[in-house]
C-alpha positions as CSV (number, residue, x, y, z in Angstrom):
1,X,-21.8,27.1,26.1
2,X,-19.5,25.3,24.0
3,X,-17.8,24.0,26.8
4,X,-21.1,22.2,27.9
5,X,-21.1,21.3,24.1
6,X,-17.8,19.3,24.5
7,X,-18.4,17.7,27.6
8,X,-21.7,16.1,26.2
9,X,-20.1,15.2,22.8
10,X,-17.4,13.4,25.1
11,X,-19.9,11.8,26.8
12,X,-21.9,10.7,24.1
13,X,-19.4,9.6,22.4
14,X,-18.3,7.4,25.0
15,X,-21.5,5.8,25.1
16,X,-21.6,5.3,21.7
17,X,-24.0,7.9,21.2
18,X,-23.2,11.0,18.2
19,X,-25.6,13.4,17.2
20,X,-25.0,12.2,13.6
21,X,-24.6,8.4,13.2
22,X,-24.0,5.6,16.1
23,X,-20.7,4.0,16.7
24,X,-20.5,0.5,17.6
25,X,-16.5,-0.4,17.5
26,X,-12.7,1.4,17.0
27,X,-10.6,-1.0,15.9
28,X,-7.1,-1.2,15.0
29,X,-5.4,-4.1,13.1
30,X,-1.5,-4.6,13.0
31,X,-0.3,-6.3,10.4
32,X,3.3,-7.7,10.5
33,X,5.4,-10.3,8.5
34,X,5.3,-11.6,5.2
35,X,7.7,-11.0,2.4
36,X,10.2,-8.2,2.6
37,X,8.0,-6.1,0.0
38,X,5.0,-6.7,1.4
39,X,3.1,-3.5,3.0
40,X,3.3,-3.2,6.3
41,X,0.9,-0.9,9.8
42,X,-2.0,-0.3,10.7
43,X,-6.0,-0.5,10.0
44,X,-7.8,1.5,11.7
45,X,-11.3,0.7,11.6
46,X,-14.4,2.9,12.8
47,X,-18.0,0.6,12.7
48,X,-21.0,2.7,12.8
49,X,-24.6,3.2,11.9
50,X,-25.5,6.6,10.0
51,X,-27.8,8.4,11.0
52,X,-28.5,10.3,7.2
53,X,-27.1,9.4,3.5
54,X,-23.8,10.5,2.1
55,X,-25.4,12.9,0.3
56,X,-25.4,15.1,4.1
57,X,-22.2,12.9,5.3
58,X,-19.2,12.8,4.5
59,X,-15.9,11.7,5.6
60,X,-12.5,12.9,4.9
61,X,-9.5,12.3,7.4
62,X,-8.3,10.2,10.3
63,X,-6.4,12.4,12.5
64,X,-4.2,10.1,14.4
65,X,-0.4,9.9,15.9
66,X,0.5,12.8,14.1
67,X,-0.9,11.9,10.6
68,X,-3.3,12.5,8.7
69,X,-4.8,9.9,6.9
70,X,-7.5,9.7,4.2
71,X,-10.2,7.2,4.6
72,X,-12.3,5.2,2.5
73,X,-16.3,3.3,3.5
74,X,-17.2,0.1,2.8
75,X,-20.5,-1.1,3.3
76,X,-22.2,-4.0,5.0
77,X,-20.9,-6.6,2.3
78,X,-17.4,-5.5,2.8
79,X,-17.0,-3.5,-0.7
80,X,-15.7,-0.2,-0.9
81,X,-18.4,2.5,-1.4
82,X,-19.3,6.4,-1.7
83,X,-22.9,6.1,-1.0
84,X,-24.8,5.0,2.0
85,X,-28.1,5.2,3.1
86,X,-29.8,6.2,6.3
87,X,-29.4,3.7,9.0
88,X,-27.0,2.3,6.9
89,X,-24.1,0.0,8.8
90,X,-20.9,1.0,7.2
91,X,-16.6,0.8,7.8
92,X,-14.7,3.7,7.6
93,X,-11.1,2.9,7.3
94,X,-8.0,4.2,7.5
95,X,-4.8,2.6,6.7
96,X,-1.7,3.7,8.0
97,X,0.7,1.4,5.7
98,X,4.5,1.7,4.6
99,X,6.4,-0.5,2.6
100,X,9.7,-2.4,3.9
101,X,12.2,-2.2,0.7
102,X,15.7,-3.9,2.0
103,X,17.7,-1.3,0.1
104,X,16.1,1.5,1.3
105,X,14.6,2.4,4.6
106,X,11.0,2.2,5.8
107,X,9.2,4.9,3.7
108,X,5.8,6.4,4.6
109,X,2.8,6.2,2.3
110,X,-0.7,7.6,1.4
111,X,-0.4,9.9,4.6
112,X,0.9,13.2,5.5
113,X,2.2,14.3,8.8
114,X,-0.1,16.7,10.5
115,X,-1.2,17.8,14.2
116,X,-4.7,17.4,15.3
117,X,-6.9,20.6,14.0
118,X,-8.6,21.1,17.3
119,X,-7.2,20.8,20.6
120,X,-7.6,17.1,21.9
121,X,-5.4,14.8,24.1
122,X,-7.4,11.2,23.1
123,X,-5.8,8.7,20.6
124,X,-7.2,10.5,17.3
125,X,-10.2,12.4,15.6
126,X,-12.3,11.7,12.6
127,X,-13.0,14.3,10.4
128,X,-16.2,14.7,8.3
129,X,-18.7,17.4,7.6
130,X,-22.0,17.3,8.1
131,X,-24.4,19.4,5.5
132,X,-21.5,21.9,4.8
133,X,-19.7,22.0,8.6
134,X,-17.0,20.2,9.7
135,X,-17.1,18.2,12.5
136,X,-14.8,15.8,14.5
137,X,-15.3,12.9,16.1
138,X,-13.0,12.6,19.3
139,X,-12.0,8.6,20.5
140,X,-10.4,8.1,23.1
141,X,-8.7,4.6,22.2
142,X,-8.9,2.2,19.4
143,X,-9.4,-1.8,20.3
144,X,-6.1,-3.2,19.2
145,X,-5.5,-6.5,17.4
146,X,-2.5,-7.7,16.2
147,X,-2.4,-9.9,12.7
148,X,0.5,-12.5,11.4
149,X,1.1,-12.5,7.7
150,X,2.7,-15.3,6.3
């Protein structure tokens, strides 16, 4: 059973299609250049429409390249938010940033090193919970797009 479970949640999920909100695009943006200071990675960015309010949804982690990565939601006019409603489009983002010091070397921050919880051999997982359960959201690749900073 729950391997007919994980096939369908594959293929859904391929389609776009999850039990508990719609996703439209995986993104990630590298960023690159700039001053020696200047932060430095990746944005990973997950579009979707819910399919219930954050007070059922929530999300916690991005599970990707070995890291574990907190998130944060912004909402259709691109501010950062808690709350969403049903049907709601929103951005969950996670930011996979270090900082380039020229004393020092590259140092790692606001992430943790960390395998993936379940077993799964795509690109990286979401976690977020659902009315009390956890659940993951499996994709397979993100769109990659590669930004200059001055």
């Amino acid at each position: 059973m729950e391997i007919k479970y994980s096939i369908l949640s594959v293929i859904l999920t391929f389609l776009g299609l999850y039990p508990d909100f719609k996703t439209i695009s995986f993104e990630a943006v590298r960023e690159s250049g700039g001053i020696a200071s200047a932060k430095h990675g990746i944005i990973y960015q997950i579009k979707m429409q819910t399919k219930t309010g954050s007070n059922h949804l929530y999300f916690d982690y991005l599970y990707v390249d070995g890291l574990k990565i907190p998130i944060e939601i912004k909402n259709e006019q691109n501010k950062t938010s808690h709350s969403f409603e049903k049907k709601e489009t929103i951005l969950v983002i996670a930011a996979k940033l270090s900082e380039e010091n020229p004393n020092e070397p590259k140092t790692i921050q606001n992430h943790t090193k960390s395998e993936f919880p379940i077993k799964y051999n795509g690109k990286a997982l979401l976690s977020y919970w659902l009315n009390g359960k956890q659940k993951y959201l499996q994709i397979k690749e993100f769109k990659v797009k590669h930004v200059l900073k001055p």
